[in-house]
C-alpha positions, 0 to 999 in steps of 0.5 A: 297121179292126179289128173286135172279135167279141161273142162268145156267153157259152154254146153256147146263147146261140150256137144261140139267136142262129143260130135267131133269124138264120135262122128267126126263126118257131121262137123261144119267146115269152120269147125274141123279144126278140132280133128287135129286134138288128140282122142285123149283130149277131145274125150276130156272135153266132150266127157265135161258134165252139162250141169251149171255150164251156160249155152254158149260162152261169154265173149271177152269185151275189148276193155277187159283183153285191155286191162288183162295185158 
């Protein structure tokens, strides 16, 4: 069975997810919303290799959401 990987989209999404898998009490309010992800899953994200990840993700700008549907 093969099982594919979600990676995190940024290094901080990566450290966000490490945070919320290990020290759940250190998280800001806006983001305790993770704690509802299972531990399967917030291990997937916080276990995604730094390496060639951007600081932060690229927000999508409004002509692309237009084109995309």
């Amino acid at each position: 069975m093969i099982r594919h990987r979600m990676p995190a989209t940024s290094q901080s999404q990566q450290e966000m997810m490490a945070i919320a898998e290990h020290a759940p009490g250190k998280l800001y309010k806006k983001n305790k919303g993770v704690l509802k992800m299972g531990a399967a899953k917030l291990h997937e994200f916080a276990s995604t290799k730094r390496k060639g990840l951007p600081m932060k993700a690229k927000s999508a700008s409004v002509a692309d959401m237009m084109e995309a549907g």
